[in-house]
C-alpha positions in Angstrom: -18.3 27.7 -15.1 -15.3 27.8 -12.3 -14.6 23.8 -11.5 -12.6 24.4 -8.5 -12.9 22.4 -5.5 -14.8 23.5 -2.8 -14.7 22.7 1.3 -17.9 20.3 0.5 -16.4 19.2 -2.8 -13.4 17.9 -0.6 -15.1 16.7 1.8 -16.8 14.9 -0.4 -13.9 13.5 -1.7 -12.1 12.7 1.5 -15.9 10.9 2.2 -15.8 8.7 -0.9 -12.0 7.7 -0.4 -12.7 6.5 3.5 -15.8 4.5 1.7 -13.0 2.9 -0.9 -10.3 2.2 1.4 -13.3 0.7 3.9 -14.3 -1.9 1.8 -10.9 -2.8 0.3 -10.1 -3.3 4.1 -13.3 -5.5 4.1 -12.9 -7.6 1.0 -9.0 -7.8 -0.1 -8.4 -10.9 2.1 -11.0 -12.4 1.9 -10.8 -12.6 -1.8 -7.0 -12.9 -1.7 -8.0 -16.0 0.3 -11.0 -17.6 -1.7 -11.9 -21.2 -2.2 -10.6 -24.4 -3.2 -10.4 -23.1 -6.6 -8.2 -20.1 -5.2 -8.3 -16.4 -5.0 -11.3 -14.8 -6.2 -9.5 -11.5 -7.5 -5.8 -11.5 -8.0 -3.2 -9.6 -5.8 -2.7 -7.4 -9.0 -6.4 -6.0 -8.8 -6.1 -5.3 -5.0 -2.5 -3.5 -5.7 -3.7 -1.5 -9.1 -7.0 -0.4 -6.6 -4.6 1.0 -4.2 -2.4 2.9 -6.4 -5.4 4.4 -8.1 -6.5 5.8 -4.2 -2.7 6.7 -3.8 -2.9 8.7 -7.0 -5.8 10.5 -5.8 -5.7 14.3 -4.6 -5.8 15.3 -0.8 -5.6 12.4 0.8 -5.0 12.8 4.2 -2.2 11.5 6.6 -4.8 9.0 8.3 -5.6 7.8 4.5 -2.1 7.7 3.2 -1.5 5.3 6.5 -4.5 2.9 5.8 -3.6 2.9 2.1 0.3 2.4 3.0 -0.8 -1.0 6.0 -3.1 -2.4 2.9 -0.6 -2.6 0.4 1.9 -4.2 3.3 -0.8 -6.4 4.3 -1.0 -7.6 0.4 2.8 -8.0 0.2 2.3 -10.8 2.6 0.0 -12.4 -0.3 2.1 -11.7 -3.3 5.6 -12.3 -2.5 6.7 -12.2 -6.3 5.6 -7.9 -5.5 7.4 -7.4 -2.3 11.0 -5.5 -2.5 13.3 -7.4 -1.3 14.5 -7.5 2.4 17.8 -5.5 1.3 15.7 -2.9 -0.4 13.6 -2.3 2.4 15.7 -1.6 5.1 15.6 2.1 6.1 18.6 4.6 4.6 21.9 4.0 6.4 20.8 0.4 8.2 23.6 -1.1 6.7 26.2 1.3 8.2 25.1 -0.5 11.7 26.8 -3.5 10.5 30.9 -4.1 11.3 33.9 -3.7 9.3 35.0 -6.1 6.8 38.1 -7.9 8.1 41.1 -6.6 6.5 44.1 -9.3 5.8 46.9 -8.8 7.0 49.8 -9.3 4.5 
């Protein structure tokens, strides 16, 4: 039996994903938020549940963006995760910046 993908097998697929990444959207902050006791599920479940939609084939460019704000949206939770602010900063951003002062000997 041939187990290649289809059109409906895709879009399918690209269905099921929009489902996902709709209610992570839905239920990542309020979770990351919780209760007095804390947060109900830990920044590390939200971020392994992106990654696994990340990892998935055909995503589209509108799913790749809505993945892409979610896991920016749960740096903002788990700082410990985030790069850090040098790392981040698009290629050549430092070239902006002005000469070291040379001394003068």
């Amino acid at each position: 039996m041939d187990h290649t993908l289809t059109a409906p097998n895709n879009a399918l697929l690209a269905t099921l994903i929009d489902q996902d990444i709709a209610h992570i959207r839905r239920v990542m902050e309020p979770s990351l938020l919780g209760d007095l006791g804390g947060s109900i599920l830990p920044p590390a479940y939200w971020r392994k549940r992106l990654h696994a939609l990340l990892d998935a084939e055909h995503l589209t460019h509108a799913q790749l963006c809505a993945v892409d704000g979610l896991l920016l949206q749960l740096d903002q939770f788990d700082p410990a995760e985030r790069l850090p602010e040098w790392k981040a900063l698009p290629l050549g951003a430092h070239e902006n910046r002005p000469a070291p002062l040379q001394r003068i000997s």
